[in-house]
N, C-alpha and C positions, 0 to 999 in steps of 0.2 A: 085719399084719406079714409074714405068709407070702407075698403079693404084692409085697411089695417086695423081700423076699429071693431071689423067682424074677428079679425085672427085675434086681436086681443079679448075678445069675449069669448072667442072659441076656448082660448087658452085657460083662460079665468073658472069655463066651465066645468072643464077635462081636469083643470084643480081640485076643482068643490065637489067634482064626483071619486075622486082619488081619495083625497081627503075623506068624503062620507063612505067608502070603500073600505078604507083603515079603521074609521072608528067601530061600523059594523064589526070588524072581524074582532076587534080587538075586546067588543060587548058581548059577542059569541065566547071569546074562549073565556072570556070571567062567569058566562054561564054554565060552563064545560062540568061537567063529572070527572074528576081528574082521579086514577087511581092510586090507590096508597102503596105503598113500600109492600108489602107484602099481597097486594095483587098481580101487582107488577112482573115479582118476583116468578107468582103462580102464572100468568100468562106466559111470558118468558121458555117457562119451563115446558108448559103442552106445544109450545109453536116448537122448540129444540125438537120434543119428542117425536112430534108428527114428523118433521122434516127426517127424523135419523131413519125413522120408521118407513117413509116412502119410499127413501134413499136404498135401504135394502131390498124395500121391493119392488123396485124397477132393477137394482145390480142384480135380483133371483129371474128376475123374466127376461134382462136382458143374455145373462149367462146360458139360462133354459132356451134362450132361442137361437143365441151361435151355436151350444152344443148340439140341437137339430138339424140344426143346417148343415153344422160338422157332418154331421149323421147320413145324411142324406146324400153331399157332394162337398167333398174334402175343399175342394175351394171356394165354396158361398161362406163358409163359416168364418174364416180370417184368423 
């Protein structure tokens, strides 16, 4: 019987801490800085930017570096 009454308090504990788990996060996000419609918008817009922007510049160094390779030995380049 005394094995069942530690699983049942195990159990009860791994509740109350689930439970105080939830309500924490849930007092975090009410503390949150949430942004408005038109920050949003402005973040949105720099992350697109960046990403189009890296995107090219990795397609310019990776082109620049098959066409070396071309350069060098007609079949390193691909």
């Amino acid at each position: 019987m005394n094995f069942f009454r530690r699983i049942g308090r195990w159990f009860a504990r791994a509740y109350r801490s689930i439970a105080q788990f939830f309500r924490e996060v849930a007092h975090e996000l009410r503390r949150s800085h949430w942004p408005t419609r038109q920050e949003l918008i402005n973040y949105t817009a720099v992350v697109v930017i960046a990403v189009v922007v890296l995107a090219v510049v990795i397609f310019a160094f990776d082109t620049g570096i098959r066409a070396g390779l071309n350069a060098l030995h007609p079949s390193l380049g691909g």
